[in-house]
N, C-alpha and C positions, 0 to 999 in steps of 0.2 A: 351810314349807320341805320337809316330808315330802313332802307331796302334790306338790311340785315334781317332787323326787327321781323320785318312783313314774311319774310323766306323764313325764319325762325316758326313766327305761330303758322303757316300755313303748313309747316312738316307736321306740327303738333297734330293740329286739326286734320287732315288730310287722312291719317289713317283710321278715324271716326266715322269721318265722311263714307267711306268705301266699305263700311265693314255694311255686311249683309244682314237684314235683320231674319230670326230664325223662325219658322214656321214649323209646324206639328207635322207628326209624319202621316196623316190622316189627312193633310191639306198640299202633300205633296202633289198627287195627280192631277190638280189643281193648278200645277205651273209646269206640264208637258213641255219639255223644250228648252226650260230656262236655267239660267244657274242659280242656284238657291241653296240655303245652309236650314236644316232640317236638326230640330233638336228631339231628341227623346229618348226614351228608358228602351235600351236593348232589350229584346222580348228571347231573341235564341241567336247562338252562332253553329254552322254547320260546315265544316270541310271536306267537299267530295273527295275521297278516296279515289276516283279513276281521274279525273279532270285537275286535282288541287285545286280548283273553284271555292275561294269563301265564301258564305252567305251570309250577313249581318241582318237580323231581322228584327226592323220596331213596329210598333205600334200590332202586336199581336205575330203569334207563331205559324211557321209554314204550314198549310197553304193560306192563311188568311190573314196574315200581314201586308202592312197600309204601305212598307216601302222598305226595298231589299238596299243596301248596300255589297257591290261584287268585289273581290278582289281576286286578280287572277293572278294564276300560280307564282309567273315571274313575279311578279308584286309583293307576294308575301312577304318575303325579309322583308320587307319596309314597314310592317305591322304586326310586331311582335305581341303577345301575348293577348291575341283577339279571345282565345278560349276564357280569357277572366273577362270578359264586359259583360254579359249578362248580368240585369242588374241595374248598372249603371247607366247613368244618363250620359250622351252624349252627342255632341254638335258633327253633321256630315254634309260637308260643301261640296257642289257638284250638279251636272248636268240632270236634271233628272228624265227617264227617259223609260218609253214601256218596252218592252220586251215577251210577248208574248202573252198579251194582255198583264201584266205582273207592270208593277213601279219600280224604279231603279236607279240608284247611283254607281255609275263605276269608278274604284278607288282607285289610283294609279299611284299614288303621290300620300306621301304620309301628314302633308299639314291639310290634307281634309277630311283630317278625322282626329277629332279631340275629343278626350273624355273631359267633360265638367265637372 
């Protein structure tokens, strides 16, 4: 029954334990390399026309936002109605990574990207 107990709070806890805590998108460039969950007010979303490339842009609008979130084309179904986020605040987990002097997360997967 102990070892229950102990397995029981340690599920509890455990996914407390792991969750990532979020940082600004102005302090992403900040963690080159690492996985990190990046919270902020969507500034603009853009979908190339030749590439389907999304651009998810916070902390200020292209060219001088502090951190792009990508999604590429395949990807999109998994990120339905990105045209409504501007505005809203939202948490984007992921590598972050430059790209042509530019900050970047690439979105493959749809639980790394919640709106709050």
């Amino acid at each position: 029954m102990r070892a229950f107990a102990v397995a029981f709070w340690l599920a509890l806890i455990a996914p407390a334990a792991l969750a990532l805590p979020a940082v600004a998108p102005s302090e992403a460039p900040k963690h080159l390399g690492e996985t990190v969950t990046v919270e902020g007010a969507v500034d603009e979303v853009h979908t190339d026309a030749r590439s389907g490339v999304t651009f998810i842009n916070l902390g200020g609008r292209f060219p001088n936002q502090a951190l792009t979130c990508v999604i590429f084309r395949d990807d999109a179904p998994k990120f339905p109605n990105v045209d409504e986020l501007p505005g809203h605040v939202v948490r984007i987990t992921g590598k972050v990574q430059n790209y042509k002097g530019r900050v970047e997360i690439i979105c493959n997967d749809a639980g790394q990207l919640k709106i709050k």
